[in-house]
C-alpha positions, 0 to 999 in steps of 0.5 A, spaced: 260 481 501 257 478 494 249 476 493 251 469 492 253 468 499 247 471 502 244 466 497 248 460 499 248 462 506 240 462 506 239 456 502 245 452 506 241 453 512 235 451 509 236 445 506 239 442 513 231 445 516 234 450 521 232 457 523 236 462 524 236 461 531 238 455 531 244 456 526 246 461 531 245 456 536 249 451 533 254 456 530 256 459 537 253 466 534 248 472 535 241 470 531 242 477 530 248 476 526 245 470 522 240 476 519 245 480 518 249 476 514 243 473 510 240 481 508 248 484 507 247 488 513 254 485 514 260 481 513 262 476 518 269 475 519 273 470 517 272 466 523 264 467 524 265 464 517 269 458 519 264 457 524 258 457 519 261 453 514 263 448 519 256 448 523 253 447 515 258 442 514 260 446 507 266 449 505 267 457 506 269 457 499 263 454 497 259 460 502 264 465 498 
């Protein structure tokens, strides 16, 4: 997955005051998982993506 959705993933998550815990929480996900995504470690699938788009009230294109 591209730096940019590392980036917008972690600064999405950060203007709305959340940690990665509580973005996992929220987003029906691992804490382990949210770390992955930010470091690209791994890529989430297509709906962990939805998931998180939904929980940051944002569209997945702009995640992508």
């Amino acid at each position: 997955m591209p730096s940019e959705f590392q980036d917008r993933l972690r600064k999405a998550r950060e203007a709305r005051g959340l940690t990665q815990s509580e973005l996992a929480k929220k987003a029906g996900l691992q804490a382990a998982a949210i770390s992955h995504f930010e470091t690209g470690q791994r890529s989430p699938s297509f709906d962990n993506l939805r998931k998180l788009s939904d929980t940051l009230n944002v569209s997945v294109d702009f995640l992508l």
